[in-house]
Structures are given as structure tokens and as C-alpha cells.
C-alpha positions in Angstrom: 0.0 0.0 0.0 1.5 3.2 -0.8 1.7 5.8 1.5 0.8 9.6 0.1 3.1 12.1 1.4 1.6 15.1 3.3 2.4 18.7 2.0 4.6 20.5 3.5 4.5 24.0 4.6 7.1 26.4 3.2 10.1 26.4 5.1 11.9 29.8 3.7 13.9 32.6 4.2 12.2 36.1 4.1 13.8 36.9 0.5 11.8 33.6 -0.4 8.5 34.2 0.9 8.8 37.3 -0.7 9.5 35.9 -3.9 5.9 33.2 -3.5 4.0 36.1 -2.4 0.8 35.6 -3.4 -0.9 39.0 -3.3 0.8 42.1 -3.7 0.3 45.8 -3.4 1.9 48.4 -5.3 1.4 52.3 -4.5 0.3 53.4 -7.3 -2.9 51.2 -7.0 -3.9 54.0 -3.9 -6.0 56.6 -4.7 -6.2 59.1 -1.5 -9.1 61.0 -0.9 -9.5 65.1 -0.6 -11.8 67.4 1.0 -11.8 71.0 -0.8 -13.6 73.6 0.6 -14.6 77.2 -0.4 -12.3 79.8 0.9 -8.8 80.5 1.3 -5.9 80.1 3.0 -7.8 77.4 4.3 -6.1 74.2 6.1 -8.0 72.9 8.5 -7.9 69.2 10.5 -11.1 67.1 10.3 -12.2 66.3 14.0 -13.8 62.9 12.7 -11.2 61.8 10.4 -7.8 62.6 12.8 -4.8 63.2 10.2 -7.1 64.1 7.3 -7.4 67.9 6.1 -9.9 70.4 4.3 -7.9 72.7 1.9 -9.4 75.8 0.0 -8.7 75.4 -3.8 -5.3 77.8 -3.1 -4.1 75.6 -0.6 -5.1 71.7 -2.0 -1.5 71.8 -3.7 0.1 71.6 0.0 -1.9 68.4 0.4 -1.1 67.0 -3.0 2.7 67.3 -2.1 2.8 65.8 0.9 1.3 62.8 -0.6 3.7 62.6 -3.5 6.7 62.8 -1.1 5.2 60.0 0.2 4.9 57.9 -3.0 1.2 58.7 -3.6 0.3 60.5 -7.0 -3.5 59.9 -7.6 -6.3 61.5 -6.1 -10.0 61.7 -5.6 -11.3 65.3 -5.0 -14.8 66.0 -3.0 -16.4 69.1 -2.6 -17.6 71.4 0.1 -19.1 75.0 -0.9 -20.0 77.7 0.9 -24.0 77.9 -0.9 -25.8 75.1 -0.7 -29.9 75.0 -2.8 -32.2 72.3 -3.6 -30.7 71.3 -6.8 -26.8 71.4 -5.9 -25.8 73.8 -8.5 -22.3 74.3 -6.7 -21.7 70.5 -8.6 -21.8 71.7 -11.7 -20.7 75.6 -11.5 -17.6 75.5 -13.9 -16.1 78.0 -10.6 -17.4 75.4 -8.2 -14.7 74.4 -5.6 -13.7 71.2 -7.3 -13.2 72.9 -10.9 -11.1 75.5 -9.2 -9.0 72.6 -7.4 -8.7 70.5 -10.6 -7.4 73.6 -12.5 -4.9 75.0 -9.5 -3.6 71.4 -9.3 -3.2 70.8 -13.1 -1.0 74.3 -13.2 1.1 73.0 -10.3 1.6 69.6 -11.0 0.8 69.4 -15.0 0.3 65.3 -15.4 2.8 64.1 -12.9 -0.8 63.9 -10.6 -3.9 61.6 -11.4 -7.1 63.7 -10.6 -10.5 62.2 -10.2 -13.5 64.3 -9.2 -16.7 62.5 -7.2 -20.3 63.3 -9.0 -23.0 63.0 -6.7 -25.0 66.0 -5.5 -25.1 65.3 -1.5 -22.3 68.1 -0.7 -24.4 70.4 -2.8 -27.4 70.0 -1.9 -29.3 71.8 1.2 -31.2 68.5 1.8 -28.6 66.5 1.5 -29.6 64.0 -0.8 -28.0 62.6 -3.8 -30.2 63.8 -6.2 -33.4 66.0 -7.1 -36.2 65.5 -5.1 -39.4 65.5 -5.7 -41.8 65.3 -2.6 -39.7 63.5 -0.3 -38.1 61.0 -3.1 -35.5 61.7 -5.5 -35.9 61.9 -8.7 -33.7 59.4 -10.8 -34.1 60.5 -14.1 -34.1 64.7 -13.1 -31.1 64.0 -11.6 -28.9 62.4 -14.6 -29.0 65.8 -16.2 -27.4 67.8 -13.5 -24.7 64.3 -13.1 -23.9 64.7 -16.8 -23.4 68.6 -15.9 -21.3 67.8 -13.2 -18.8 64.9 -15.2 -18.6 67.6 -18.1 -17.5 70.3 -15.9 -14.9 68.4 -13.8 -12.9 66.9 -17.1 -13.1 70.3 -18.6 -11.5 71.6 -15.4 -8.4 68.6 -15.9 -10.5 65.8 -14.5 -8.3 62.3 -15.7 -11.1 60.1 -14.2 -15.1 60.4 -13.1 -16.0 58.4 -10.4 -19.9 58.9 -10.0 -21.4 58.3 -6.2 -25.0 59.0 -6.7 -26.2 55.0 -7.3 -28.6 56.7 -9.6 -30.1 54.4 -12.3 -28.4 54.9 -16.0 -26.2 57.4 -14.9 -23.1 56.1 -16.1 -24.5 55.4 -19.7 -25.6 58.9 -19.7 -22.2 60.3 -18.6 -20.6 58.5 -21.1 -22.8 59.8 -23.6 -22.6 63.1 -22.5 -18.6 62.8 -22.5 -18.8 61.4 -25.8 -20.7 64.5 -27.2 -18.4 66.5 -25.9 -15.4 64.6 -27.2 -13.8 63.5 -24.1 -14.2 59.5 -25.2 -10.9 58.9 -24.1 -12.0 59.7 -20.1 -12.6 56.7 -18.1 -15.9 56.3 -15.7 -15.0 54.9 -12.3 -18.9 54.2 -10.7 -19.5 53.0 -7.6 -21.8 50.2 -8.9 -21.8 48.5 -5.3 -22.6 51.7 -2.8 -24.4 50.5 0.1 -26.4 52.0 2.4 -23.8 52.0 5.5 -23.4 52.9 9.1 -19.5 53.6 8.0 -20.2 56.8 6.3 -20.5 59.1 9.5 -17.2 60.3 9.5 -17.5 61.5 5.8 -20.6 63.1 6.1 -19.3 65.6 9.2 -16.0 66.2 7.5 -18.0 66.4 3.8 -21.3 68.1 5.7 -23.3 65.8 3.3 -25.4 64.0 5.5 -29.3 64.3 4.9 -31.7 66.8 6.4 -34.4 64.3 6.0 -35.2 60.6 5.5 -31.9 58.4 4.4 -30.4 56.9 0.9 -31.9 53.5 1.6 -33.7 54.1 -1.2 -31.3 54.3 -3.6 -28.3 52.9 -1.9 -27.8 49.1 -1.8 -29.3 46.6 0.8 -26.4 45.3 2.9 -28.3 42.0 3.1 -27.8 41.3 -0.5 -24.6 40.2 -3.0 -26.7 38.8 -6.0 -28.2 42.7 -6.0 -24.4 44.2 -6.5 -23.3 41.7 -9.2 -26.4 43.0 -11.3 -25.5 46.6 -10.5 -21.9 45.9 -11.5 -23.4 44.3 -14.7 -25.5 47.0 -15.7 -22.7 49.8 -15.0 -20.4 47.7 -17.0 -22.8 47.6 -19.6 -23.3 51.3 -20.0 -19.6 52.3 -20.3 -18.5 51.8 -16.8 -14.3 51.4 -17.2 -14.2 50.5 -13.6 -16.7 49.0 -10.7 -16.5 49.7 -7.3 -17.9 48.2 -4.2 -18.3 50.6 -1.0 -17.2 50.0 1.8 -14.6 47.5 1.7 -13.7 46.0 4.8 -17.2 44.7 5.8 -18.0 43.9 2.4 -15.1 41.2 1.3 -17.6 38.7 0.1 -19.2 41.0 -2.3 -15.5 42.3 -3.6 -14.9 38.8 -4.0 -17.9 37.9 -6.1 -18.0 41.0 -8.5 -14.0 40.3 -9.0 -15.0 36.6 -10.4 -18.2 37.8 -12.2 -16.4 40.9 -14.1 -12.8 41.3 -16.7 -12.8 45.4 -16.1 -10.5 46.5 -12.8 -12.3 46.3 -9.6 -11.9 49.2 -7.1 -12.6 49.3 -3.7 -13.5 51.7 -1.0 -11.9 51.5 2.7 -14.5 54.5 3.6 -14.0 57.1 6.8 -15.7 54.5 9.6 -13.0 52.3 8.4 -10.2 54.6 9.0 -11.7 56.1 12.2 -11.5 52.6 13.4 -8.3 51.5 13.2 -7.3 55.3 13.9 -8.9 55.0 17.2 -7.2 51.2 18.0 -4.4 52.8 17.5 -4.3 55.8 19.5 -6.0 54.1 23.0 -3.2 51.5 22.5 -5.7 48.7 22.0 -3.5 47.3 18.9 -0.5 48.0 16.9 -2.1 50.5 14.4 0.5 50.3 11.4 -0.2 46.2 11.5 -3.9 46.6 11.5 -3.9 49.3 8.6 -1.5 46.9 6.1 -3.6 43.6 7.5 -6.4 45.3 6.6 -5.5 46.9 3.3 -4.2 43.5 2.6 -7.4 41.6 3.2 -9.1 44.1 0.3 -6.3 43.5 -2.2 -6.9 39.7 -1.4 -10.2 39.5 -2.1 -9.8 40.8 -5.4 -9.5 44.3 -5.0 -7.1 46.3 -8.1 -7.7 49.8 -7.0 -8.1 51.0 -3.4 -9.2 54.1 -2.3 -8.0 55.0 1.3 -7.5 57.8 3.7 -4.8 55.5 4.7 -2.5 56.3 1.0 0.2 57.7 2.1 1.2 55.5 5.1 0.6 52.5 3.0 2.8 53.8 0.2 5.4 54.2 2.8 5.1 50.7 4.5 4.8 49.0 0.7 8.2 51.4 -0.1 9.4 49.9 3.6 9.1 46.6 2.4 6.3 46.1 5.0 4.2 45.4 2.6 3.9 44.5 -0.8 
């Protein structure tokens, strides 16, 4: 009777393991995440996000190069203006506070930076909702006008990439129509196909003032009791144009990250949102657990499941630790 030999585990050097890695991160997969305000001469630290800053358009290029020295050159730019009405028309003003960052940062930096702008309406909006509403509903299809708007006046500022938020249906076919019109085919959409409705968001909303007056985005924002729901989302998105998908947040949302990955060939991005951050943020300063582990365990746990792209307030340490050799 023949005996069958049990497999071994890898007995190896560090060099070695290195070498049989089988995920690994590279910095210029991060994408960090900015909060630009109305004003100037503004730099000011976000009391629910500790380490993250609101700049003025005049003063985002102080944020931008601090994250370059740290091996970080793409970004994703949110807006905060000073007006806010029922229709969020500081989205779409071609002097709106994200056109006037995307210029200033496009004169500093020319194409040595990555710039993506965030369409949605909630920072624009005085109820805070993500679209147009109508009664106490929003108003899918009035709203894809003002998103188109929004994508058109962002790449015409220096946009590279539009990443729409809003989990409004069609909207990424119509931006890419409108885009297309416009001759800007060669822009890629980045939609958050898999946006659930989440208890991680707090932190954004304070630091982003976005969070609704009335009611909540239930209705529009995905059920966190459902995966099948987010692989037709990502199917639809990718069907209308979408260049890459994106499922929000990451970290209690592996599964789903896992299952769009398998179901989809275009680049899968992933969002380690503000609750995310605050959490390992506060681990870390109470002492609870070593904080630089738990943010490259975690980051790694996204790329493992299947993430390509991941969005984190986190960007710059993680460059760091991945140029370390902590991770990668």
C-alpha cells in the first residue's frame, strides 16, 4: 500500500517568501481622498477623520505634495461649498470648488498627478440627498441631467477620471454619452456600482457636511443584506460604459469584492471608507492594537479579495510601508 506524502508548509527565508507572495500591493494602485472647501488660506484638521485635512482650492497643492513625497500620485477630490440649494448647483458651477482645485492642481503639477472628481450632489445639496427631489423621493431621471453637468464640468477643469457616487439608475451610460458628445471619449468612468447604504459613512458626512436633512439613501443605496443585487449593478454599470466598478465599503464587504472580481474582466476598485479609518485610527491611539499592522492587514485583506484599486485615507502610510518593504 502506498503511503501519500503530506504537503509541507514552506520552510523559507524572508527573501523567499517574498519571492511566492501571493498578493501584492503596489502604491500606485492607492488613490487618496480630498476634501476641498470654499475659501482661502484654508487648512484645516477634520475632527472625525484625525490626520485628514480640508484645503481651500489655493491651498489643495500643499496636500497634494505631501502625498507625492510619500509615494502617492493619484487622487479623488470632494467638494464642500459655501452655498448650498435644492438642486446642488455648486456641482456643476464651472467655478465650483472642485473645478477651481482640478485647475490649480493641473498648473502645479501638469500630469505628474492623477485627478479624479466625485459626482454626486449630497455636498451640494441643502437637503442632503443625492439627487433631485421630488416630494420626499428623489428623482432618478431629473437627476442624470445635473450628473452629466457635473462629469462635463470636472474633465473640462483637468478631471483624468469620473467616479460617479450618486447610485442613480443609468447614470453612467448617460455620462458617457454626455462625455462622448463633448469629445472627451478617451475619459474613463469609475462608478461605484456596489454603494451600500452603510453605518461607516458618518465620518465623511461631518467632514463632507453631506449627510441628509431628511429621510436616508436607503432608497437608492444598496441593501447590505444582498450580494446577488451588486453583481447586477456591476453588470449594468459595466454595460453602459462603466471602465471600472467599485464596491463601497470595503472592509465589511469582502464577500461581495470577492464575487464582483470573479463575475467581471474590467478592474475592480474598492473603497476603505471614513468608519473604516476612524476605526483602526482609534485602535491605535487608545493603545488597543498596533495600528501600522492593522492598517497593512487590513488593506491587505481588500487586495486579497480581489480588489485592483483601493481608495483609502490610509494612502500615504501605505505607500510608505509598501516602499518599507512592510508590505507589498
Amino acid at each position: 500500500m502506498m503511503m501519500t506524502q503530506r504537503p509541507r508548509r514552506l520552510r523559507s527565508s524572508e527573501l523567499l517568501r517574498e519571492m511566492v507572495r501571493e498578493t501584492r500591493i503596489s502604491k500606485e494602485s492607492l488613490i487618496y481622498p480630498l476634501f476641498v472647501r470654499e475659501g482661502r488660506n484654508v487648512r484645516e484638521e477634520i475632527s472625525s477623520l484625525p490626520g485628514q485635512i480640508r484645503y481651500s482650492p489655493d491651498t489643495v497643492a500643499q496636500g497634494v505634495e505631501k502625498a507625492l513625497a510619500s509615494g502617492v500620485s493619484r487622487f479623488l477630490l470632494f467638494g464642500i461649498p459655501e452655498h448650498k440649494d435644492p438642486l446642488g448647483q455648486g456641482a456643476y458651477d464651472p467655478q465650483g470648488v472642485v473645478q477651481q482645485a482640478l485647475r490649480n492642481l493641473r498648473a502645479a503639477f501638469g500630469h505628474d498627478v492623477h485627478l479624479s472628481g466625485d459626482v454626486c450632489l449630497c455636498e451640494y445639496t441643502s437637503h442632503g440627498h443625492c439627487g433631485v427631489l421630488q416630494g420626499e423621493s428623489v428623482c432618478n431621471d431629473a437627476t442624470l441631467d445635473l450628473l452629466g453637468k457635473t462629469a462635463l464640468s470636472q474633465v473640462a477643469a483637468g478631471a483624468d477620471l469620473i467616479a460617479p457616487s450618486d447610485m442613480m439608475d443609468g447614470r453612467v451610460g448617460h455620462i458617457r454619452r454626455v462625455l462622448d458628445e463633448h469629445g472627451y471619449a478617451s475619459i474613463p468612468i469609475m462608478s461605484y456600482a456596489a454603494k451600500y447604504a452603510s453605518a461607516f459613512y458618518g465620518p465623511f458626512r461631518e467632514a463632507a457636511g453631506s449627510a441628509p436633512q431628511r429621510g436616508d439613501r436607503r432608497g437608492y443605496q444598496m441593501d447590505p443584506h444582498n450580494v446577488r443585487e451588486a453583481l447586477k449593478e456591476v453588470c449594468l454599470d459595466v454595460c453602459e460604459g462603466a471602465d471600472i466598478v467599485m464596491v463601497k465599503p470595503a472592509l465589511a464587504y469582502l464577500d461581495v469584492l470577492r464575487a464582483v472580481k470573479e463575475e467581471t474582466v474590467v478592474p475592480v476598485a474598492a473603497y476603505s471608507v471614513s468608519g473604516e479609518y476612524a476605526m483602526i485610527q482609534a485602535a491605535g491611539r487608545l493603545g488597543l492594537m498596533d495600528q501600522d499592522r492593522l492598517m497593512c492587514e487590513t488593506a491587505l485583506s481588500i487586495y486579497r479579495a480581489g480588489a485592483d484599486i483601493l481608495i483609502t485615507y490610509h494612502a500615504k502610510e501605505l505607500a510608505q510601508a509598501i516602499i518599507r518593504g512592510d508590505l507589498g
